[in-house]
C-alpha positions as CSV (number, residue, x, y, z in Angstrom):
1,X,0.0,0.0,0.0
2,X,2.8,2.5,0.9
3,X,4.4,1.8,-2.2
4,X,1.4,2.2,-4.0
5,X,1.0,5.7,-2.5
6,X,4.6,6.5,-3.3
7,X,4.3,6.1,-6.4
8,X,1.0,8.2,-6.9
9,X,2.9,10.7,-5.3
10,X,5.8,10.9,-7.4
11,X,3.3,11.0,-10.4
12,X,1.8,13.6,-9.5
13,X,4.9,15.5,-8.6
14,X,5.9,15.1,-11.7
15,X,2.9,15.8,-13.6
16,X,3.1,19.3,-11.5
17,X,6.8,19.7,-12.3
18,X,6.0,19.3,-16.0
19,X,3.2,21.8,-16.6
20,X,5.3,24.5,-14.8
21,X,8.0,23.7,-16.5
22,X,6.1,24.0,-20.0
23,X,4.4,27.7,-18.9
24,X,7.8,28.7,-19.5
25,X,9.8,26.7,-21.8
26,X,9.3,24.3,-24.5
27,X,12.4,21.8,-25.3
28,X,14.6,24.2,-23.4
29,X,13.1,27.1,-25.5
30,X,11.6,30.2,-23.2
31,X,8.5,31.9,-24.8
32,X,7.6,35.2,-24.7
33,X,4.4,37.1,-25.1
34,X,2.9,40.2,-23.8
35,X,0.9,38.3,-20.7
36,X,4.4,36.9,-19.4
37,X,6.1,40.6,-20.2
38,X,3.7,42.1,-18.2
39,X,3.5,39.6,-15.5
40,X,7.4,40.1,-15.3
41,X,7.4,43.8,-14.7
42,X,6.8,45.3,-18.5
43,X,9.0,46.3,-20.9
44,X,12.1,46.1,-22.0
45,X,11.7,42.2,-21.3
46,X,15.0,41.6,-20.0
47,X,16.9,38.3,-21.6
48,X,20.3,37.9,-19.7
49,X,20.9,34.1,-19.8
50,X,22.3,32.1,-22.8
51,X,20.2,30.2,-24.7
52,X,16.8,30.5,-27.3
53,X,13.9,32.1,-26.6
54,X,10.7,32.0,-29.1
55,X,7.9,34.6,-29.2
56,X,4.1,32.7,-29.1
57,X,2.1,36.0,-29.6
58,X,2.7,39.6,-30.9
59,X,3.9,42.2,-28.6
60,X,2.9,46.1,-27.9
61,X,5.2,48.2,-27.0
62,X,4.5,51.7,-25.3
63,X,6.5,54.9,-25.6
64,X,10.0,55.7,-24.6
65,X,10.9,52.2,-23.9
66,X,13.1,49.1,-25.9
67,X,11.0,46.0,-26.5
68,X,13.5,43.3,-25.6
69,X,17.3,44.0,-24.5
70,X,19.6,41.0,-24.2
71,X,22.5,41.1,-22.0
72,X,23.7,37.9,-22.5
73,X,26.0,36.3,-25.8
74,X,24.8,33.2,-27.9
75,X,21.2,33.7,-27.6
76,X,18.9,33.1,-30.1
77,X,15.0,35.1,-30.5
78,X,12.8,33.4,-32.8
79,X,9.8,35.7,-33.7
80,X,8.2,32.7,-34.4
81,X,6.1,34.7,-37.5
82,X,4.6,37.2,-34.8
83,X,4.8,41.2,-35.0
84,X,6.6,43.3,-32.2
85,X,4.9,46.8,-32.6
86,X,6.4,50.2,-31.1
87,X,4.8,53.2,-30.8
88,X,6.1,54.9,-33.7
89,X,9.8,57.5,-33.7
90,X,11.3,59.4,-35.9
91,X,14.7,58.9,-34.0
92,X,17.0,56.4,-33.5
93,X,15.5,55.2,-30.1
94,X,13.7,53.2,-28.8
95,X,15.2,50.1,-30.5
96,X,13.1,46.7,-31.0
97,X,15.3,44.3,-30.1
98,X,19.3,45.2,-28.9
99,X,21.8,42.9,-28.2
100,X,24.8,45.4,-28.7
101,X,27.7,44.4,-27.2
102,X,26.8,40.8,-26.9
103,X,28.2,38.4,-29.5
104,X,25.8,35.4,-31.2
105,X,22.8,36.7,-31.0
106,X,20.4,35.6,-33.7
107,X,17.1,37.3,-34.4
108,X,14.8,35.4,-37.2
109,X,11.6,35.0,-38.0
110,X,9.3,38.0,-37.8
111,X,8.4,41.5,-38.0
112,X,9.5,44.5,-35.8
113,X,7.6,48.1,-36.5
114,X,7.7,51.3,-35.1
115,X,11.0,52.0,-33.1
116,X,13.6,54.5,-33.4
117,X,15.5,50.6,-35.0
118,X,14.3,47.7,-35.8
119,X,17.2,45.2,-34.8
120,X,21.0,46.2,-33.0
121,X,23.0,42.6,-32.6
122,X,27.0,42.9,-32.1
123,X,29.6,40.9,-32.7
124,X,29.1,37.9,-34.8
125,X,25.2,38.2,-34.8
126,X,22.7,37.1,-37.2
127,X,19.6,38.7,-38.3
128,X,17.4,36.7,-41.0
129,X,14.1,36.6,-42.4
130,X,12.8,39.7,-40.8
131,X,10.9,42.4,-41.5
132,X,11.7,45.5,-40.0
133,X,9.8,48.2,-42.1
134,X,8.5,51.6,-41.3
135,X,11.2,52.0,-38.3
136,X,13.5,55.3,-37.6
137,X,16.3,52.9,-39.0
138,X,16.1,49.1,-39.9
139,X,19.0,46.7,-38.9
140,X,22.0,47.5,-37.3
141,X,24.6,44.6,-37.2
142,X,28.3,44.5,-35.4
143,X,31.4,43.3,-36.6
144,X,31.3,39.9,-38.8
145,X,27.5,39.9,-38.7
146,X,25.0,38.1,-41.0
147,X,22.3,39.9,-42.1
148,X,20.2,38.0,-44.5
149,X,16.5,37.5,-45.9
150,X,14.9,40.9,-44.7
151,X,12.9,43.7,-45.5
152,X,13.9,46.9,-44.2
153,X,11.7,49.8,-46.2
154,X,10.2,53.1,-45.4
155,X,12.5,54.0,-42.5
156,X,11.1,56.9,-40.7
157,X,14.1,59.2,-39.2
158,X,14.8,62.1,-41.7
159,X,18.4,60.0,-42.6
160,X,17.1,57.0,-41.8
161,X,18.6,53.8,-43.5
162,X,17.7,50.8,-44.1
163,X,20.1,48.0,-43.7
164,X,23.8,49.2,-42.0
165,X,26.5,46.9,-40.6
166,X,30.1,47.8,-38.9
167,X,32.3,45.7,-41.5
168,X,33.1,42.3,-42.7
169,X,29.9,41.3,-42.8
170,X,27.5,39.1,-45.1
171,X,24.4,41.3,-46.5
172,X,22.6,38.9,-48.9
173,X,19.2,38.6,-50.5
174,X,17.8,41.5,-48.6
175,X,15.1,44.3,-49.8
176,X,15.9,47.7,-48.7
177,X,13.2,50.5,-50.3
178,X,12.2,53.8,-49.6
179,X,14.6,54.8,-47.3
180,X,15.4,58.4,-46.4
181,X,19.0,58.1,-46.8
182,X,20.9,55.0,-47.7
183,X,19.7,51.2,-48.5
184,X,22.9,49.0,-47.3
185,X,25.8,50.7,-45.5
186,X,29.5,49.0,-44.6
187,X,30.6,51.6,-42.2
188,X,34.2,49.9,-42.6
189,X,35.6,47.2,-44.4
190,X,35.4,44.0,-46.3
191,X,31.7,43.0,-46.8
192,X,29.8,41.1,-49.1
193,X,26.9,42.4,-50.7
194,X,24.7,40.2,-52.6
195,X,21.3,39.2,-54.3
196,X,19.8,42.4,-53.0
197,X,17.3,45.0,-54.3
198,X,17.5,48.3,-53.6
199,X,15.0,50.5,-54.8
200,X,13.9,54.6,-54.5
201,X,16.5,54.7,-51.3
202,X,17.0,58.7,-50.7
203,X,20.7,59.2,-51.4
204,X,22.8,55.9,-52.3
205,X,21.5,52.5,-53.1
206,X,24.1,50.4,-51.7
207,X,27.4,51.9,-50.1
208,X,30.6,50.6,-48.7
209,X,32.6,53.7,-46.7
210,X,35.9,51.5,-45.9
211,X,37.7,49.2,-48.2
212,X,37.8,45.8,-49.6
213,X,34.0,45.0,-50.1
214,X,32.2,43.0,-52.9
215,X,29.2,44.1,-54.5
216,X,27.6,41.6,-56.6
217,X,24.5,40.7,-58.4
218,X,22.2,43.0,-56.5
219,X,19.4,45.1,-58.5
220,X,20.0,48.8,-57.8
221,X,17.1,51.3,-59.5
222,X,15.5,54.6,-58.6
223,X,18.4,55.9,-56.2
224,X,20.7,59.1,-56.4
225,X,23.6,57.2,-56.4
226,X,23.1,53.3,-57.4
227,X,26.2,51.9,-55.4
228,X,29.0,54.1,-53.8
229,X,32.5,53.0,-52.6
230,X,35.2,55.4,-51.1
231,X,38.3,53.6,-52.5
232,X,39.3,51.3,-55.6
233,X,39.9,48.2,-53.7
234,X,35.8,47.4,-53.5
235,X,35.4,45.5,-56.5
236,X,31.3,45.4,-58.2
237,X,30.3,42.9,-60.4
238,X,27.1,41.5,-62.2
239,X,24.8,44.5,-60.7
240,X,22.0,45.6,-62.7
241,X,21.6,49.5,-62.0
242,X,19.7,52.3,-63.0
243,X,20.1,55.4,-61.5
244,X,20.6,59.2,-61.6
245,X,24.5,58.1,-60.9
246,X,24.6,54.5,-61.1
247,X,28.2,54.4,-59.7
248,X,30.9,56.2,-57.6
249,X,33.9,55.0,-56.9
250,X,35.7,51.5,-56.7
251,X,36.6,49.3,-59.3
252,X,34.5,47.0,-62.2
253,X,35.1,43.3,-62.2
254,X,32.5,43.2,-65.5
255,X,29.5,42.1,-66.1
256,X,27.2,44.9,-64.8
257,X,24.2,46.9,-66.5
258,X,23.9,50.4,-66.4
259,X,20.5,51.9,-67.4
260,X,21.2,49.4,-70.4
261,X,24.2,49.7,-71.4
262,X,27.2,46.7,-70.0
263,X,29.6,48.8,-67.9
């Protein structure tokens, strides 16, 4: 009999144990969602552990304040196809999601709107498959970051941008239109820019400030400046452009179109 009731017991501990544990995580995964935000204090929902963390509804955010701030490297946000929605700014704050100064952060898989920017992630971060449209500035990524997939149009800051990244990073297959001032912007050296349209941008379709970056097979149409690098050692190649000036600056490895013509 005692061991009969033992083992109920334990059961039911464990039954209990498993449905807390699920309120909060899923395989190891911690959701997130305005009820458990709230619950936790409000905004900015503070991540400072390691590990991956999945949205399971949209959030709203109110004035003056971040969404989520991560204070902790390696962690990954899935947006899990929901919509994080900010008040509105015409500045460069609040921000979305920001993970600067942490390295390996990955955010994926949704839509942030209405913050002074979309997305900050440092060192080595990723940022795919996003939408951030109709911020003060899109995506912001650190040193050797990956920033692919994305949508960042319509930025709302008077020289807002839509896409900019420190240096030696990977830009690839992204959609940057209607920005104020530029599309895609290496503030240093050594990226890769590819597969990307950049359309109606204010100033400069695609730019690379520092040295040593590739531009390749991107569309580039309706912009002041189609693509703009600062020295010859940025190489373009197999663009398609058309433009007030459809290039400034660095060197033709072939195989590009300007307003019709091979250049």
């Amino acid at each position: 009999m005692k061991r009969k009731l033992s083992a109920a017991a334990f059961s039911i501990v464990l039954m209990v144990f498993g449905f807390a544990a699920s309120a909060g995580a899923v395989d190891g995964t911690i959701e997130i969602n305005q009820a458990k935000v709230l619950a936790a204090g409000g905004f900015p929902y503070a991540i400072s552990v390691s590990g991956s963390y999945r949205l399971t509804g949209n959030l709203t955010v109110p004035v003056s304040t971040n969404a989520i701030n991560v204070s902790a490297a390696n962690v990954t946000i899935d947006l899990n196809g929901f919509l994080i929605t900010g008040p509105g700014s015409t500045s460069t704050i609040p921000i979305g999601i920001n993970s600067a100064g942490q390295s390996g952060v990955t955010v994926e898989n949704g839509a942030i709107s209405g913050f002074g920017l979309g997305v900050q992630v440092g060192l080595f971060g990723i940022v795919r498959n996003m939408h951030t449209d109709k911020n003060g500035n899109g995506i912001f990524g650190g040193l050797n970051s990956v920033i692919e997939g994305c949508t960042a149009n319509n930025s709302t800051q008077s020289g807002g941008s839509g896409i900019s990244c420190d240096g030696v990073c990977v830009i690839s297959g992204n959609t940057v239109n209607g920005n104020p001032n530029l599309g895609i912007f290496c503030v240093a050296n050594g990226c890769v820019i590819s597969g990307n349209t950049a359309n109606a941008n204010g100033t400069t379709g695609i730019n690379c400030s520092g040295s040593g970056c590739l531009i390749s097979g991107n569309t580039v149409f309706k912009n002041i400046i189609g693509i703009s690098a600062d020295d010859t050692t940025t190489g373009y190649g197999g663009n398609v452009l058309k433009n007030t000036t459809n290039v400034s600056g660095g060197t033709s490895i072939g195989n590009n179109l300007c307003s019709g013509t091979v250049c």
